[in-house]
N, C-alpha and C positions, 0 to 999 in steps of 0.2 A: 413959595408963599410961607410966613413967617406962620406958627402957631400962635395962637392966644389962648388964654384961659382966659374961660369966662366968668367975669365977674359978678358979684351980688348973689341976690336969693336965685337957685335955682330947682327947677323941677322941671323932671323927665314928661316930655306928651310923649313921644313916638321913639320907636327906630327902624333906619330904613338902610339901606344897603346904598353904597357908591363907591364907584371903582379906582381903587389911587396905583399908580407904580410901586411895587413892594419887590427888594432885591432878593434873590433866588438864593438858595442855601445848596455848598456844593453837593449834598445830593438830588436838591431838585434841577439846579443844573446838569446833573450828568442823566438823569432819567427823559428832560429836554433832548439832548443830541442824542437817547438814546430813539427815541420817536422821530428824531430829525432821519434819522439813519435809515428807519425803515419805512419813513415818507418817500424817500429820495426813491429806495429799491421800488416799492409800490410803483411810483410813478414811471419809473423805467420800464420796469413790466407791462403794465399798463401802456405802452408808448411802442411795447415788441408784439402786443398783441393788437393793435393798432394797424398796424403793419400786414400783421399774416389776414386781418380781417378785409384789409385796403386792396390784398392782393385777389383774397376769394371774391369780394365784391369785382373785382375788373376783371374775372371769367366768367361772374356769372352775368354781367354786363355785356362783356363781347360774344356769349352766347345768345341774350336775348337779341343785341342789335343781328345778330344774322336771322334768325326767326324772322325778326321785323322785316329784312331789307327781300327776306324770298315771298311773305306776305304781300309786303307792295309791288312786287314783280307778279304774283299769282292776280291784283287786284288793277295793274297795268294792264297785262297781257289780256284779261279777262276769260283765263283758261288755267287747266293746271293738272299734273299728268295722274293718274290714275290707272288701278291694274284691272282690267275687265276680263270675263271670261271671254273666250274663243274659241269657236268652233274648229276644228280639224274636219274638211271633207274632204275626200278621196276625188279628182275628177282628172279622167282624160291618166289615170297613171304616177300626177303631183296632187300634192297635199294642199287645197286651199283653206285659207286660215279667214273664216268671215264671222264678224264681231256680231254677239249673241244681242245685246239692246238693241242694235240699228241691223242689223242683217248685211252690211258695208264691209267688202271682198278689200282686209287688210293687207292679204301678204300673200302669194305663191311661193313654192318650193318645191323639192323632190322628197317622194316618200322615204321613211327611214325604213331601213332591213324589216323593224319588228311593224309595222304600219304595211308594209306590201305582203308580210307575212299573216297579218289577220285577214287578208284580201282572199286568203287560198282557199278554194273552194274546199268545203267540208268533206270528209272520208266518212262515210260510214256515218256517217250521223256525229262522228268525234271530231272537235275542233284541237289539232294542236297537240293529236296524238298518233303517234306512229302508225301504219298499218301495219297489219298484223302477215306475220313469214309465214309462205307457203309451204303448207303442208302441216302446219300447224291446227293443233282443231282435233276434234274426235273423226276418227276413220268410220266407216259406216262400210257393213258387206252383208 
């Protein structure tokens, strides 16, 4: 677009701002490729942490999907295991194993060493303590 001056009487109303192409002086050019340079790295960076977040995200992803998939197994089955106490009783010589909420005979077995040993008829009124050697004791005459 060609300039003109304007001609005849003039006077100023206003001034307003409008944006024209205006060529760059080489040190605004070289301050440009200096920001170009560290757009470029930003964005790279930016693109590697991208990355490390893509890969946290898809563990924490394939851990909830197993959460999920034993949930819909726990809500399939409509059961799902649990540790209850149980009783240990002594009968006939084996240890029967019957579950404390329902009183329902889980398991038989054979007693262990220390379980046939708490069985042993008490000494002297001491559970689980030696008797005492003869001859031991105060003498009386």
């Amino acid at each position: 677009m060609a300039t003109k001056k304007a001609e005849g009487k003039q006077e100023k109303l206003d001034t307003i701002e409008q944006e024209f192409f205006v060529d760059l002086t080489s040190e605004e050019l070289r301050a440009r490729g200096d920001e170009l340079a560290v757009l470029i790295q930003e964005i790279s960076q930016a693109k590697e942490e991208q990355k490390e977040a893509a890969k946290d995200m898809k563990g924490k992803i394939a851990i909830q999907e197993i959460l999920k998939n034993k949930l819909a197994d726990t809500i399939r089955q409509r059961r799902e295991p649990r540790t209850l106490p149980v009783d240990i009783v002594a009968v006939n010589g084996r240890a029967r194993l019957i579950r404390v909420d329902t009183g329902e005979i889980v398991g038989e077995r054979a007693l262990t060493d220390r379980e046939q040993q708490r069985l042993l008829p008490q000494i002297g009124g001491l559970t689980g303590a030696p008797p005492s050697p003869i001859g031991s004791g105060t003498a009386t005459s």
